[in-house]
Backbone bond lengths (Angstrom), bond angles and torsions (degrees), N, CA, C in turn:
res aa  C-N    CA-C-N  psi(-1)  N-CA   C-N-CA  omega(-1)  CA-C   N-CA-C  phi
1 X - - - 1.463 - - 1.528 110.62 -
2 X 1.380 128.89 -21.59 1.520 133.09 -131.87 2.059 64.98 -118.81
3 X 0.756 131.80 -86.68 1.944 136.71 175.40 1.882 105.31 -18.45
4 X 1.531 101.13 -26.50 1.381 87.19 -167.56 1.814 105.24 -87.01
5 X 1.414 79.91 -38.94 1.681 96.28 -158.03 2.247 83.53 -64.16
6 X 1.128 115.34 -52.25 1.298 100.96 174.90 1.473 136.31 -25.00
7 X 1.683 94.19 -49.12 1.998 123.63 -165.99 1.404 91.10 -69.13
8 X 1.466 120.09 -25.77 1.827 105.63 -161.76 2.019 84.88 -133.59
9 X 1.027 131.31 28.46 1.299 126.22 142.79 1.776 131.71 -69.33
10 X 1.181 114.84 -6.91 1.452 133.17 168.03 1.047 120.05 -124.17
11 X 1.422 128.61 20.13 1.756 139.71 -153.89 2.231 80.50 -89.52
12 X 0.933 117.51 -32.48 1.932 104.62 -173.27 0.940 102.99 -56.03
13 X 1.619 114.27 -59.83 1.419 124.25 -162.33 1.432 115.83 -67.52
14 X 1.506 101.01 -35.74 1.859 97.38 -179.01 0.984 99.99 -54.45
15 X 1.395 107.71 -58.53 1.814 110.18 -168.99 1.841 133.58 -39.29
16 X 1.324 96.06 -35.39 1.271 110.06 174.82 1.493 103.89 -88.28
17 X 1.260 149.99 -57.43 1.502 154.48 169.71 1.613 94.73 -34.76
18 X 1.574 133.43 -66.33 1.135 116.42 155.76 1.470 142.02 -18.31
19 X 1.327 97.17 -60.42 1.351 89.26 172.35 1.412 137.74 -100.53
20 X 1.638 91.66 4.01 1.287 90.62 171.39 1.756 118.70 -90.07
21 X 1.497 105.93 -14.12 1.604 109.38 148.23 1.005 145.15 -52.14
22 X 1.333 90.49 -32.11 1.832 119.93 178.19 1.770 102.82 -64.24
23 X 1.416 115.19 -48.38 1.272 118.59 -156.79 1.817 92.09 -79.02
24 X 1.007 125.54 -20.05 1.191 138.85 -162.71 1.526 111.71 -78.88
25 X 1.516 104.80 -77.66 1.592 146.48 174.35 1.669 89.45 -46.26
26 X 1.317 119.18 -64.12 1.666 106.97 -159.11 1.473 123.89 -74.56
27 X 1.052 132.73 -9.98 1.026 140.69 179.03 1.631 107.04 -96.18
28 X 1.437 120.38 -57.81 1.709 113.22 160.67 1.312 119.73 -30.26
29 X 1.549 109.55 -58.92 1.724 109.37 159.88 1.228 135.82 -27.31
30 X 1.455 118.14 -63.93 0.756 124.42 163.01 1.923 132.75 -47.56
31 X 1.402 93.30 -43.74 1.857 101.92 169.93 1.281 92.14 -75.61
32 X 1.431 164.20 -21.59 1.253 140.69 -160.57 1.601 93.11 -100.92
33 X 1.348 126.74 -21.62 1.328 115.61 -174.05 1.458 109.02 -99.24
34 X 1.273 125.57 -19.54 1.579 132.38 159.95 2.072 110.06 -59.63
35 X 1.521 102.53 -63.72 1.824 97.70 152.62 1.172 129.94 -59.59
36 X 1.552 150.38 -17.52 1.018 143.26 142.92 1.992 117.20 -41.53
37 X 1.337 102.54 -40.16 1.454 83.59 179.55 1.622 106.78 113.14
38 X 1.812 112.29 -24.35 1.235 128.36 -156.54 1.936 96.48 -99.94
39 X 1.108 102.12 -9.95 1.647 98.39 -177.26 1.629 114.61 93.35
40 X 1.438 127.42 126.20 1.691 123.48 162.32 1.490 114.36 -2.20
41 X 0.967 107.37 -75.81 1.620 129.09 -171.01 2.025 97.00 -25.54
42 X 1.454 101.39 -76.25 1.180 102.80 166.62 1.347 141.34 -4.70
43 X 1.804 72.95 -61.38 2.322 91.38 -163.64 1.272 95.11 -75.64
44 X 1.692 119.15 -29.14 1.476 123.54 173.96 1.611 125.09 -53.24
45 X 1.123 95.84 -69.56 1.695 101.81 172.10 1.446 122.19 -56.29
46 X 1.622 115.93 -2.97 1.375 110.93 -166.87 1.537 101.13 -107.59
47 X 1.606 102.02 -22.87 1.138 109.84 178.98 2.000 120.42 -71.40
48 X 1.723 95.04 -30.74 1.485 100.81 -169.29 1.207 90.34 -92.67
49 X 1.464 160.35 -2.36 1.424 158.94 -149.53 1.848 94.93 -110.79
50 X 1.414 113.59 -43.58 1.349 111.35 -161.12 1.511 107.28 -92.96
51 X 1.627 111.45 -15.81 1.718 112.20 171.93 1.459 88.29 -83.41
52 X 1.176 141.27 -25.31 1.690 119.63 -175.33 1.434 104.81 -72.89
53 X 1.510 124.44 -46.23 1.545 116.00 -149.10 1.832 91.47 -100.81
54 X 1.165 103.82 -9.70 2.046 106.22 153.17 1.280 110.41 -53.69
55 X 1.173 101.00 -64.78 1.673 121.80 -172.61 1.755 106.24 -52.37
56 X 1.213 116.41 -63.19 1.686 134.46 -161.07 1.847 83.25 -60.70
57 X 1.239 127.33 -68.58 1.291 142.68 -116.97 2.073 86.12 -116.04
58 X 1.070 107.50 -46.47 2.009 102.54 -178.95 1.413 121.00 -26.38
59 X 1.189 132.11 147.80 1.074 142.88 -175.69 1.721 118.42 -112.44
60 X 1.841 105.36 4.46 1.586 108.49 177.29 1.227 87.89 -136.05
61 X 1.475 112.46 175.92 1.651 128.18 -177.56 1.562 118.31 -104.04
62 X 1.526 97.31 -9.31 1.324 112.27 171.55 1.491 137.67 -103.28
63 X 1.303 103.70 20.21 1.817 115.58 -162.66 1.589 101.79 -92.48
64 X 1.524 111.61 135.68 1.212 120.44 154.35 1.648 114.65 -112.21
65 X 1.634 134.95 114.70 1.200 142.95 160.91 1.551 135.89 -60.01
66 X 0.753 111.08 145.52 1.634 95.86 173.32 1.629 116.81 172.13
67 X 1.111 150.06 -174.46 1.722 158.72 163.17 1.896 114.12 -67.25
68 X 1.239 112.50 104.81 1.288 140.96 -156.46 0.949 107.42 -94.67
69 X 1.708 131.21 132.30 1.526 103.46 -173.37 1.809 110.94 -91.45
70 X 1.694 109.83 -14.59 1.098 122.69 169.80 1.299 123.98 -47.44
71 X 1.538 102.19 -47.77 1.913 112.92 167.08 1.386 104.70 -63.35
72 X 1.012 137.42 -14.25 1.857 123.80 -163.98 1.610 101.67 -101.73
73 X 1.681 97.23 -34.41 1.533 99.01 -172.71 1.906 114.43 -77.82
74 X 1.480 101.04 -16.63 1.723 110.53 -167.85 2.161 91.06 -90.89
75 X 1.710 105.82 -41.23 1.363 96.46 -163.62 1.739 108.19 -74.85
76 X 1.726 104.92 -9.06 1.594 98.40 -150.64 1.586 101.12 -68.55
77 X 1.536 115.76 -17.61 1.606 112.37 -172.59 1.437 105.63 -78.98
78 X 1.175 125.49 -14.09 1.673 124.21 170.12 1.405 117.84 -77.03
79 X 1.276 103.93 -51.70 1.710 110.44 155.30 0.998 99.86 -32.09
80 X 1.744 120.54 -87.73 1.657 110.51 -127.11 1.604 102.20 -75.43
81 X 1.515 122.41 -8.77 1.560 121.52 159.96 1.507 115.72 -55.02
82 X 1.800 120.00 -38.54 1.269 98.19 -169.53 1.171 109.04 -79.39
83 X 1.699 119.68 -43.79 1.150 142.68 177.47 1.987 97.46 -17.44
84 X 1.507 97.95 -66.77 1.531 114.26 -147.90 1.818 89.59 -69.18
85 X 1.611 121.07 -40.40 1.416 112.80 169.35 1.349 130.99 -61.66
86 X 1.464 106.68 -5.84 1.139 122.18 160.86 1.810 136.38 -88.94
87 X 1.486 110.02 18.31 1.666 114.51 -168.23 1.273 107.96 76.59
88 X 1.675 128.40 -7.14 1.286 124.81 -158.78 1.503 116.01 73.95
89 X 1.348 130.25 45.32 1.415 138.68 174.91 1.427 93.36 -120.15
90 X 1.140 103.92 108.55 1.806 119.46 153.76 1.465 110.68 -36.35
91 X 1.777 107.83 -77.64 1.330 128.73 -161.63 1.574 87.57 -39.99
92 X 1.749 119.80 -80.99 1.334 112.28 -168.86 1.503 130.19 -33.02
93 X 1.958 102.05 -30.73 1.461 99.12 -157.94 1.452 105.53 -96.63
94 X 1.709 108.36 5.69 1.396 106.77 -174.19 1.821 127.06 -75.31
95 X 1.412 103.61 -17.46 1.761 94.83 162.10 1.190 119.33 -72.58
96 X 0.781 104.62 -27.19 1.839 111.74 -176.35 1.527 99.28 -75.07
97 X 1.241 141.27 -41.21 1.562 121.11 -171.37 1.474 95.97 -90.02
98 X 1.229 117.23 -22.52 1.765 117.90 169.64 1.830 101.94 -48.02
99 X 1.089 98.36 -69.03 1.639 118.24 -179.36 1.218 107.66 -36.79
100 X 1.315 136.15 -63.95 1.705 151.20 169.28 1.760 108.07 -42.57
101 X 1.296 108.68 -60.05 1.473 117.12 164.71 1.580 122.38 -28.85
102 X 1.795 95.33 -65.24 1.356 106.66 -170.25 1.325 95.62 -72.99
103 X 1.382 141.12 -63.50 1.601 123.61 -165.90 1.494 103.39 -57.83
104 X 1.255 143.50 -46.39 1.369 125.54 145.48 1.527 142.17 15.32
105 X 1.609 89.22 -74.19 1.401 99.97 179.20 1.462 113.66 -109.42
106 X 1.614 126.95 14.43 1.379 123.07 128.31 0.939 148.84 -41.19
107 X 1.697 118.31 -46.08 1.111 171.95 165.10 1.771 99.47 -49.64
108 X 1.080 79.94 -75.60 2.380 85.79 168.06 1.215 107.68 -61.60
109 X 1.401 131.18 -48.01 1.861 101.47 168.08 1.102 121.27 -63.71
110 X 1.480 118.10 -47.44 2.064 116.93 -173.84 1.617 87.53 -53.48
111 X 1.390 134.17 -76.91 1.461 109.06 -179.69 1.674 135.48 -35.19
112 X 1.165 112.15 -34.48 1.519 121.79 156.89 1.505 106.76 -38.44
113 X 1.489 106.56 -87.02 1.237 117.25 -159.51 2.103 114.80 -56.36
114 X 1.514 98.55 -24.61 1.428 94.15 176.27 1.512 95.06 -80.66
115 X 1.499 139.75 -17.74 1.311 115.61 176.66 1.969 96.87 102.67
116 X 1.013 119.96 -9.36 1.209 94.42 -152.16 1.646 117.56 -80.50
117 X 1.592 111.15 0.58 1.469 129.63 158.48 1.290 106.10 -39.21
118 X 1.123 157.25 -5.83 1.833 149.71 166.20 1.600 94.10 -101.37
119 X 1.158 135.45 0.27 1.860 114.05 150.69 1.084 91.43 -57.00
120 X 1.628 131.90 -85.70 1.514 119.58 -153.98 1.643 127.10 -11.39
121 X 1.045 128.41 -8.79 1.308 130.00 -177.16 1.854 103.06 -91.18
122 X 1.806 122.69 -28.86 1.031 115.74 164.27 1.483 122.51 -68.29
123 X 1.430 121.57 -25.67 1.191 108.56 -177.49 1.729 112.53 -79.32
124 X 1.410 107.03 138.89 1.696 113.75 -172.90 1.551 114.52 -69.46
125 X 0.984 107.16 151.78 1.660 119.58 -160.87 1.411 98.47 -60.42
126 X 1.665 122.49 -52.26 1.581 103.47 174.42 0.983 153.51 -63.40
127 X 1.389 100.65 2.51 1.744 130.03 172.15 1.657 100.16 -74.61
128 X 1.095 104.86 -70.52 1.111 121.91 -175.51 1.934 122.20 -60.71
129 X 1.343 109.46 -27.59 1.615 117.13 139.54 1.020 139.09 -69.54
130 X 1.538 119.81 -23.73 1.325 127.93 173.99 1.494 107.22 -96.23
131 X 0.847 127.38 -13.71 1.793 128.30 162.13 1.787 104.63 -71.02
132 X 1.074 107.85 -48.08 1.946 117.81 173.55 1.385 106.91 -58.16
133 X 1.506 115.61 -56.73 1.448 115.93 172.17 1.344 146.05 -56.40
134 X 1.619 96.56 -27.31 1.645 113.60 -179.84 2.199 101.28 -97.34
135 X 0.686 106.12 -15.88 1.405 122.35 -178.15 1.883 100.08 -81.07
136 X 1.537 115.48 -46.21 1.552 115.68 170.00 1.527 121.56 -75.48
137 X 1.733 102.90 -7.72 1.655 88.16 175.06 1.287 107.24 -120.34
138 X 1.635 124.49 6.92 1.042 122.66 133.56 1.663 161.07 -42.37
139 X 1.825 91.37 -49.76 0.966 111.17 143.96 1.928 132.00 -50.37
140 X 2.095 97.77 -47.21 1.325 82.34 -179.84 1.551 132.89 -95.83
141 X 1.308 97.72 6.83 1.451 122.21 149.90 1.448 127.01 -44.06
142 X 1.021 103.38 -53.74 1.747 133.16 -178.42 1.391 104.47 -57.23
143 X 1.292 121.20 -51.36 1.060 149.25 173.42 1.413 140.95 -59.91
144 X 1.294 120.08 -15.47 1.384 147.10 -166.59 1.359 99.93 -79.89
145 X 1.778 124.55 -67.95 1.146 122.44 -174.03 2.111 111.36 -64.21
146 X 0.800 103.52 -51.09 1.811 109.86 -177.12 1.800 101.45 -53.13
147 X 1.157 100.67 -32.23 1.704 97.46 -169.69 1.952 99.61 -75.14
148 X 1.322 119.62 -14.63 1.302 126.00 -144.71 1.845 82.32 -104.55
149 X 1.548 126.61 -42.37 1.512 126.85 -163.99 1.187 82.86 117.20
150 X 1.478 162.13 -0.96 1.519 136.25 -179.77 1.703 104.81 -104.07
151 X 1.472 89.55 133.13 1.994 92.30 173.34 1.605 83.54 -137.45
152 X 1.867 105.17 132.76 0.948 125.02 164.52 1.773 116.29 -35.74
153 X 1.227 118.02 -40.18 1.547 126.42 -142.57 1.714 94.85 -97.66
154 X 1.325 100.06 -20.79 1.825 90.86 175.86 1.293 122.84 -96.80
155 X 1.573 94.41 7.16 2.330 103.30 -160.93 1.666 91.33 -105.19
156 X 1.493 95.39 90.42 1.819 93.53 -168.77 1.689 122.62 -76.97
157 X 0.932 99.56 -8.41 2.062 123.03 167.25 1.705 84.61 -75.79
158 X 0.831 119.70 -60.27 1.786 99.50 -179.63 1.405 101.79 -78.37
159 X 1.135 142.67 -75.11 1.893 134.22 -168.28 1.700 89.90 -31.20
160 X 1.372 138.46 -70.12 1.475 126.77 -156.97 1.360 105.76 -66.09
161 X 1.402 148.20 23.02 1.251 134.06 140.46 1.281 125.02 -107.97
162 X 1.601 101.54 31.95 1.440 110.76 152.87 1.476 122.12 -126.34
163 X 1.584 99.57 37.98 1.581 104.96 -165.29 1.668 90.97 -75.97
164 X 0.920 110.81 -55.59 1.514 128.20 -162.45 1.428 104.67 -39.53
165 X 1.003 123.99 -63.83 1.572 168.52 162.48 2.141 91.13 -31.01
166 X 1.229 79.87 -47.45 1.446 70.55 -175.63 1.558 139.95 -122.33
167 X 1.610 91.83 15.28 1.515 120.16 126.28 1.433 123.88 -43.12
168 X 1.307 99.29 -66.85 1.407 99.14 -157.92 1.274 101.63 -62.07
169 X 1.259 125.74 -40.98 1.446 119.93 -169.62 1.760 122.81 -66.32
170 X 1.422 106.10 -32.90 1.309 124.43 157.62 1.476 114.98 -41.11
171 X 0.990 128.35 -80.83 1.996 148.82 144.72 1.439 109.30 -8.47
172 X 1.602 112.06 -42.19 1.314 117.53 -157.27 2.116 86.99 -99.91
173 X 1.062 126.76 -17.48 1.509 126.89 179.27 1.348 92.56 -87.49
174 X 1.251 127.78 -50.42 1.615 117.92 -172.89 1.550 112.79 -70.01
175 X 1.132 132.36 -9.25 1.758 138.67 165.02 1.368 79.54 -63.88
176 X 1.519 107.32 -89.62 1.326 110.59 -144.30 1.496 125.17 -56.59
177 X 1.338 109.02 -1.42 1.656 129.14 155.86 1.615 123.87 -57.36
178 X 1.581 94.58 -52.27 1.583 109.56 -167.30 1.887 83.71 -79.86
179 X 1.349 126.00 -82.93 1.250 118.08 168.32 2.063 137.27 8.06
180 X 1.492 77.29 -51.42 1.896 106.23 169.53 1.339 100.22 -66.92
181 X 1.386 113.61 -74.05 1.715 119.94 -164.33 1.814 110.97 -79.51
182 X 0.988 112.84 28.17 1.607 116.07 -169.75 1.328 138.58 22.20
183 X 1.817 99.65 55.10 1.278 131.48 -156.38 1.853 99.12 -100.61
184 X 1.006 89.20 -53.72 0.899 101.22 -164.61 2.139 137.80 -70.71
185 X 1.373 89.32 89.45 1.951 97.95 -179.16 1.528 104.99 -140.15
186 X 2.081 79.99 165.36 1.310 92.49 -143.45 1.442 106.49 -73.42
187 X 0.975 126.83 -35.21 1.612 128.56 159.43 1.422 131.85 -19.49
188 X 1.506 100.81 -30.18 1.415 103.85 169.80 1.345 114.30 -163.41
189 X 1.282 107.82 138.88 1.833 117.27 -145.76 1.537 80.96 -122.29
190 X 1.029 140.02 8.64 1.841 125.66 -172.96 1.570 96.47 -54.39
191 X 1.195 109.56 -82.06 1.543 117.54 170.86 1.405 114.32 3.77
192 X 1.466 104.50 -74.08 1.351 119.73 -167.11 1.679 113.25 -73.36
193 X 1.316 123.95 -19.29 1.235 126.04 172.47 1.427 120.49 -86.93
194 X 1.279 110.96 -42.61 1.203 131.78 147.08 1.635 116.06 -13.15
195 X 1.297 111.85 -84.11 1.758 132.19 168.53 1.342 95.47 -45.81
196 X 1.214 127.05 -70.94 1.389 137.48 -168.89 1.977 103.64 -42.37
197 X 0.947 114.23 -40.86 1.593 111.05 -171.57 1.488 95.35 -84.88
198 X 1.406 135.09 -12.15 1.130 135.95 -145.58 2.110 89.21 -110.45
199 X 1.345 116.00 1.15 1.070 111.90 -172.05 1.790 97.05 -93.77
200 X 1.274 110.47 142.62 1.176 123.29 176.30 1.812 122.79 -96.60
201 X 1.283 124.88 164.21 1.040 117.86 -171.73 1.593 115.93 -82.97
202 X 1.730 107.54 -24.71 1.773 119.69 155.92 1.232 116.07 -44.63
203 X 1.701 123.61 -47.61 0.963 120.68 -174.60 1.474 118.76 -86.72
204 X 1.102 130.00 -1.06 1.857 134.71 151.82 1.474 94.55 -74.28
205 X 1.229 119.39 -57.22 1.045 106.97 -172.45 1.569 140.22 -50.35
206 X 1.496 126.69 -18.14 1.174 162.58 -83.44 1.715 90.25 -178.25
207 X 1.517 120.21 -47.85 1.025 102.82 173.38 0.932 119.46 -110.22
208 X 1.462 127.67 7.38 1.364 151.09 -178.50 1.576 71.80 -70.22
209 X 1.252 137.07 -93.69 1.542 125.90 -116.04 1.224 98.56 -83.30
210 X 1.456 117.21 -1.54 1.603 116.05 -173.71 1.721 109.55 -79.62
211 X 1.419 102.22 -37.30 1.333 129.24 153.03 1.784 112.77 -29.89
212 X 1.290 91.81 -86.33 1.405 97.83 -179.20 1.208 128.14 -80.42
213 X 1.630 132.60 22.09 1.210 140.10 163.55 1.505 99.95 -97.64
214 X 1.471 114.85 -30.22 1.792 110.19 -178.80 1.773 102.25 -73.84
């Protein structure tokens, strides 16, 4: 009786800490899955998937999970590398940041399981504030132009002075294609011209804004 009355002696407060995460957590979700490219739905399901297997899988009685803006602002420069090694196609570049993710959070259990989460107490608090701090004016950096009506990706007098720019990089993915499949020598470029005529003006275009949104 004395175990039970304990288990549901904080049942108010959870309840409200719940939901006041909830009010918090679901709506970020949602903006992280509208910026992903992948749609709400996304940021939604990713959001209710990671408070369950927090919950199932946690190691305290007190954890609330959820979409961080610290994680979006540290992972978004790995993204927009694959993204951009990708022509700027999400769809294509999406196993690959899947892939990065998952060794990621391998990486956070083998650290789990060695324990080594109780260093954090050696590192000094201003490290650890100034990582929080530079991460919030990042974000509101980011933020300045979109809050104003300006997005890089629709101001096409700016996207077309990264056509050039984004040629080359196009040209420079199709080497490293032929390169991969051992297509590629100098004796004969058909291959490579070939692809090259096969590039469309969507797809400069496409990486034009990927260009000029970084």
């Amino acid at each position: 009786m004395k175990n039970t009355n304990n288990l549901f002696s904080n049942i108010k407060g959870d309840a409200f800490g719940g939901i006041t995460a909830g009010i918090v957590a679901l709506p970020l979700a949602l903006a992280f899955g509208v910026s992903s490219g992948l749609g709400p739905s996304a940021g939604l399901y990713g959001a209710i998937f990671i408070s369950f297997f927090a919950a199932l899988f946690g190691g305290t009685n007190t954890q609330i999970s959820g979409p961080t803006a610290p994680m979006t602002a540290v992972s978004m420069v790995i993204i927009a590398g694959i993204v951009a090694a990708n022509d700027g196609n999400v769809e294509k570049a999406l196993p690959s940041i899947l892939m990065v993710f998952l060794l990621a959070r391998i990486m956070q259990i083998g650290l789990g399981f060695l324990g080594l989460g109780k260093y954090i107490k050696y590192i000094p608090y201003p490290v650890v504030s100034g990582f929080m701090t530079a991460i919030g004016v990042i974000i509101l950096l980011t933020q300045i132009l979109p809050s104003l009506g300006y997005n890089p990706k629709d101001d096409l007098e700016y996207v077309n002075q990264f056509k050039p720019q984004a040629e080359e990089i196009i040209l420079e993915n199709i080497l490293k294609d032929e390169a991969g499949e051992g297509i590629l020598v100098l004796e004969d470029f058909k291959e490579t011209i070939k692809r090259a005529n096969e590039i469309s003006e969507a797809d400069i275009l496409r990486e034009s804004k990927t260009l000029a949104a970084k």
